[in-house]
GUDREN-480673 format. One record per residue (C-alpha): residue number from 1; residue in one letter; chain; x negated, y negated, z negated. Coordinates in steps of 0.25 Angstrom, whole numbers. Example, Ala and Ser with C-alpha at 12.3 -4.5 7.8 and 13.67 -1.06 7.14 Angstrom:
BEGIN
(1 A A (-49 18 -31))
(2 S A (-55 4 -29))
//
This chain:
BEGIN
(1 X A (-353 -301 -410))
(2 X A (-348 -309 -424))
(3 X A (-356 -298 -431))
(4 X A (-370 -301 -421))
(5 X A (-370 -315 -425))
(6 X A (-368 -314 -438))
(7 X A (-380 -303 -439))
(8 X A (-389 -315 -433))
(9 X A (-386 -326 -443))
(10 X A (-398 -325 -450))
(11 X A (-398 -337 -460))
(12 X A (-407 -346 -462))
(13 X A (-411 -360 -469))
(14 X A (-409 -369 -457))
(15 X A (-424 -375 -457))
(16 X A (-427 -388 -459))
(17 X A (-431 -398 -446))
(18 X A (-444 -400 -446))
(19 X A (-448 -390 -456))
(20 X A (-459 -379 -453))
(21 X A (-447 -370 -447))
(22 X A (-445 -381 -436))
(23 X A (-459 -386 -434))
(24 X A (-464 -373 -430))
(25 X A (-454 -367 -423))
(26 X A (-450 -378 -415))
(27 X A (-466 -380 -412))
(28 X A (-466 -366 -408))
(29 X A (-456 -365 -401))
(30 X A (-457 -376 -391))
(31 X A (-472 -371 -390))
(32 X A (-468 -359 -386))
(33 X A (-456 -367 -376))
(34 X A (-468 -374 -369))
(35 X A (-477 -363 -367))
(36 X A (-466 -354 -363))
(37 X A (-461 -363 -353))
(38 X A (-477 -365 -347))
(39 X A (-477 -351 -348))
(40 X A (-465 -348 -338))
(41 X A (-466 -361 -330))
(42 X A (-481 -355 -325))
(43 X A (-475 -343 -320))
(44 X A (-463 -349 -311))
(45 X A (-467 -336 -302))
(46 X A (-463 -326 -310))
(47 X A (-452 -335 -320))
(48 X A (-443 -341 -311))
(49 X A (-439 -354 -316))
(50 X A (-424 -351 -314))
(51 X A (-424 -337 -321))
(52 X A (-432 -346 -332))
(53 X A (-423 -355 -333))
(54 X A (-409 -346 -332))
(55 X A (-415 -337 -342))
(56 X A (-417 -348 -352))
(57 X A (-403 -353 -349))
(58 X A (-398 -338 -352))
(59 X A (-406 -338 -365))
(60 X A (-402 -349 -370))
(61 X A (-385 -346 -367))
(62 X A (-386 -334 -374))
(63 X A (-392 -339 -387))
(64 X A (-383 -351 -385))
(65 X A (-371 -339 -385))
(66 X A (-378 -332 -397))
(67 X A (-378 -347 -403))
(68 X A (-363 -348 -400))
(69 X A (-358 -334 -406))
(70 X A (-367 -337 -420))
(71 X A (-362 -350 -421))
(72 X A (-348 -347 -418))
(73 X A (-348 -334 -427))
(74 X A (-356 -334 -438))
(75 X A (-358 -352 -440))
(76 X A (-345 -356 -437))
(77 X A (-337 -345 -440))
(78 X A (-330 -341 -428))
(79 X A (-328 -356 -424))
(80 X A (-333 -365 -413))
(81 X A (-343 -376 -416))
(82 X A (-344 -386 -405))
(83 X A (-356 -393 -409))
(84 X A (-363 -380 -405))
(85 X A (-358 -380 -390))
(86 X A (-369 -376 -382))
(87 X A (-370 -389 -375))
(88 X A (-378 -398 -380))
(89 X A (-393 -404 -374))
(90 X A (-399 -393 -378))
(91 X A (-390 -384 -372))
(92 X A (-389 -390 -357))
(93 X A (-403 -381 -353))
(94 X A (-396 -368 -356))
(95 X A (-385 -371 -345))
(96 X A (-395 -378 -335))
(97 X A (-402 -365 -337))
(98 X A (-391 -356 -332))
(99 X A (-387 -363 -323))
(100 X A (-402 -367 -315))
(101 X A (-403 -355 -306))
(102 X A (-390 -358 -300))
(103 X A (-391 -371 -296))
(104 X A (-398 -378 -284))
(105 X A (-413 -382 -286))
(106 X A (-410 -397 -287))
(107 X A (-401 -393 -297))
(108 X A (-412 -384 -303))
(109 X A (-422 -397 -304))
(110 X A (-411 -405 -312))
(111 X A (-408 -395 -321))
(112 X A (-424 -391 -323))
(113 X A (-425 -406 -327))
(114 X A (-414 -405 -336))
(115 X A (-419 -394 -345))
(116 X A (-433 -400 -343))
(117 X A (-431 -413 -347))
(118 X A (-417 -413 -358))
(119 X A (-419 -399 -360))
(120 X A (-433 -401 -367))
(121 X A (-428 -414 -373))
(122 X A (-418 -407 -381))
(123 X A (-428 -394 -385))
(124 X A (-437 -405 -390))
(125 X A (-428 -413 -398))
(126 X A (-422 -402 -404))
(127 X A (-433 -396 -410))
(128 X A (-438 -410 -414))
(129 X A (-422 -412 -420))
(130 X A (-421 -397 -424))
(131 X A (-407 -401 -435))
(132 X A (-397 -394 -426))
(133 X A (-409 -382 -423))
(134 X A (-407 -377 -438))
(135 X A (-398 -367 -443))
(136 X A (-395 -358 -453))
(137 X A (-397 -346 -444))
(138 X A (-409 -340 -440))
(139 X A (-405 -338 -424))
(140 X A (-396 -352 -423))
(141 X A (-409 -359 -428))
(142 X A (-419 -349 -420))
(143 X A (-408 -352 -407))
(144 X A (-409 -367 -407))
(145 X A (-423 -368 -406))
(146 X A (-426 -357 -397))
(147 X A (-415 -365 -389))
(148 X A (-423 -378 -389))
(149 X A (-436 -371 -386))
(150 X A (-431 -364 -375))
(151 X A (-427 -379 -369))
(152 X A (-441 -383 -371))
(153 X A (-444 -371 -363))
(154 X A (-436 -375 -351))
(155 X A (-440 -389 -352))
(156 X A (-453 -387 -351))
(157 X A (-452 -375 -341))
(158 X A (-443 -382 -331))
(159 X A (-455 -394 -331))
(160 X A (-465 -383 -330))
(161 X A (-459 -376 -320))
(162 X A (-455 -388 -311))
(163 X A (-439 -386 -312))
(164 X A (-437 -401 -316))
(165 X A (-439 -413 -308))
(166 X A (-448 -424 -311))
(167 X A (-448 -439 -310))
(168 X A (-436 -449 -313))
(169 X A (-427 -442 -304))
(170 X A (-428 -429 -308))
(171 X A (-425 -432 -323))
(172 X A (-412 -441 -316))
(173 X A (-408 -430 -310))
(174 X A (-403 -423 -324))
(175 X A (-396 -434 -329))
(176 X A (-383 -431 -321))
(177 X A (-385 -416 -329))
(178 X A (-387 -424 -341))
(179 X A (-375 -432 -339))
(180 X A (-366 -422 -335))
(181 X A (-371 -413 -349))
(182 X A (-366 -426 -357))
(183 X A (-353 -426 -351))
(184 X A (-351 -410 -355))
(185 X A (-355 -415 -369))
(186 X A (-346 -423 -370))
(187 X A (-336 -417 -365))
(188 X A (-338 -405 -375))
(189 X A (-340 -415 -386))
(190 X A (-325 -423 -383))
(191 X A (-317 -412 -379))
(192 X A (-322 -405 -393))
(193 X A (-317 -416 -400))
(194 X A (-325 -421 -412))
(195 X A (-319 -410 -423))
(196 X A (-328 -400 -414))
(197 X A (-341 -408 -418))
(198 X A (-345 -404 -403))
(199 X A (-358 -413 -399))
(200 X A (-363 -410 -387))
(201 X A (-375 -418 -385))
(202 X A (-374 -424 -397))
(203 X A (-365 -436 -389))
(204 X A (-352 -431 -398))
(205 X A (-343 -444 -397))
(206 X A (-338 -443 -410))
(207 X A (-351 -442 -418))
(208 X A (-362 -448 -420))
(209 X A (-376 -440 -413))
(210 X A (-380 -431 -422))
(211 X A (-395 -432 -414))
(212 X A (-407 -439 -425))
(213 X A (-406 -455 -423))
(214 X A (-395 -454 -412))
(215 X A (-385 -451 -423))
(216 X A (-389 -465 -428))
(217 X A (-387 -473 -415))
(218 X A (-373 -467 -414))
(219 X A (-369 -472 -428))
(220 X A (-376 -485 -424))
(221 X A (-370 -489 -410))
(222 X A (-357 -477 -410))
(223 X A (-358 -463 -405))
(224 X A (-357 -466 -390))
(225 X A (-367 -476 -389))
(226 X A (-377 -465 -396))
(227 X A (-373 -455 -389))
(228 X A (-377 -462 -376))
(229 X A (-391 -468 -383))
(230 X A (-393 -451 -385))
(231 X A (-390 -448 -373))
(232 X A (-400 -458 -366))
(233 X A (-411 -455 -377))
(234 X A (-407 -440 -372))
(235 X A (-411 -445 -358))
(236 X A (-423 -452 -361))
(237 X A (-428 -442 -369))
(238 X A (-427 -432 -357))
(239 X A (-433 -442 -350))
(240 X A (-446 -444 -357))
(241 X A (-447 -428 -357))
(242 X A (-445 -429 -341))
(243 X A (-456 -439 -340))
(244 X A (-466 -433 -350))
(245 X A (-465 -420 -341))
(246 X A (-466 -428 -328))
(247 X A (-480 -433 -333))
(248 X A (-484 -416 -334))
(249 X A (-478 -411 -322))
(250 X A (-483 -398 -321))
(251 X A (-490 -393 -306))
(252 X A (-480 -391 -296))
(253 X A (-476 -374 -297))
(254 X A (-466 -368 -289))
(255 X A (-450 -368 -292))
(256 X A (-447 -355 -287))
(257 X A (-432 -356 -285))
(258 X A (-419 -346 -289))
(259 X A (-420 -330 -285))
//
């Protein structure tokens, strides 16, 4: 297995943000993320939302296992990086994934308007921040934004599709989930300690945010003030994207449920 990862660590010169290698293939990519997910979403009948959704969540844990064991063996020599424990905002989509087919349809809707409306916010910022997408591999760099396209993918299909709830109540309803992700973020974050560099959700409570212009508000008011101001521009921000879809609702299709 050491010997597979080692064999796909094609080296690169980690492009530049906003160079010609990001414009285009973030452009393209999320093009093709959009037209994909109007694609699928038109065709409910014959690509069950659920099967959709599950098969994104499977995609996305196994290049998150590849992600893992290249990190581990060939990065980090054999050791543990915290900081690239699969759980950050990004991250949350792949489990909700899993985890859709097997839970009630009021469940369902939460979780559809979870992925649709943080889901897509954190595709689109990271594309728009791409610092933490570059790397000196080939396949770590080809992985991250493969990973957010596929999260503009699911946004715009679980809107598309109908699996997300509209209106003020609906986008309410995920602020429990939202919550309760904080709270394993945390978690992760103290119980590694700060030698472990862990920042889940970029709310470490030992550093700064390493996140553009919230990184300034934390040395400005302290690190827990900032991180509560990023966490509330977090949901704003999957506000407004919960808004801008309300005003586009698509025409009613049918949710066909799990077989």
């Amino acid at each position: 297995m050491e010997r597979f990862f080692f064999f796909t660590a094609w080296p690169m010169v980690p492009p530049a943000p906003y160079s010609c290698f990001h414009l285009i293939l973030a452009l393209s990519g999320a093009a093709a993320a959009f037209l994909a997910a109007l694609f699928f979403s038109s065709r409910s009948a014959s690509f069950r939302p659920w099967r959709i959704l599950f098969a994104c969540g499977l995609f996305l844990a196994l290049t998150e296992a590849y992600k893992q064991g290249f990190l581990y063996f060939v990065v980090n020599g054999r050791s543990y990086d915290w900081w690239y424990f699969p759980f950050q905002l990004c991250s949350v989509p792949m489990y909700l994934c899993l985890a859709y087919p097997f839970v009630s349809p009021k469940l369902q809707t939460v979780l559809g308007t979870f992925i649709q409306d943080f889901g897509l916010l954190g595709g689109i910022m990271a594309l728009a921040a791409p610092a933490g997408l570059m790397h000196p591999y080939w396949t770590l760099t080809l992985h991250g934004f493969l990973w957010h396209f596929i999260l503009i993918f699911l946004g715009i299909y679980c809107w598309r599709s109908r699996l997300s709830q509209a209106g003020f109540s609906g986008f309410a309803r995920t602020l429990p989930l939202f919550f309760v992700c904080i709270l394993i973020a945390t978690a992760v974050n103290v119980w590694t300690g700060p030698e472990e560099n862990a920042d889940m959700f970029y709310i470490s409570p030992y550093y700064p945010s390493l996140q553009v212009v919230f990184h300034s508000i934390a040395l400005y008011i302290g690190i827990i003030p900032g991180n509560i101001v990023y966490l509330f521009c977090v949901c704003l921000g999957a506000a407004l994207i919960h808004v801008i879809l309300q005003e586009k609702v698509p025409e009613a299709v049918d949710k066909p449920g799990v077989s």
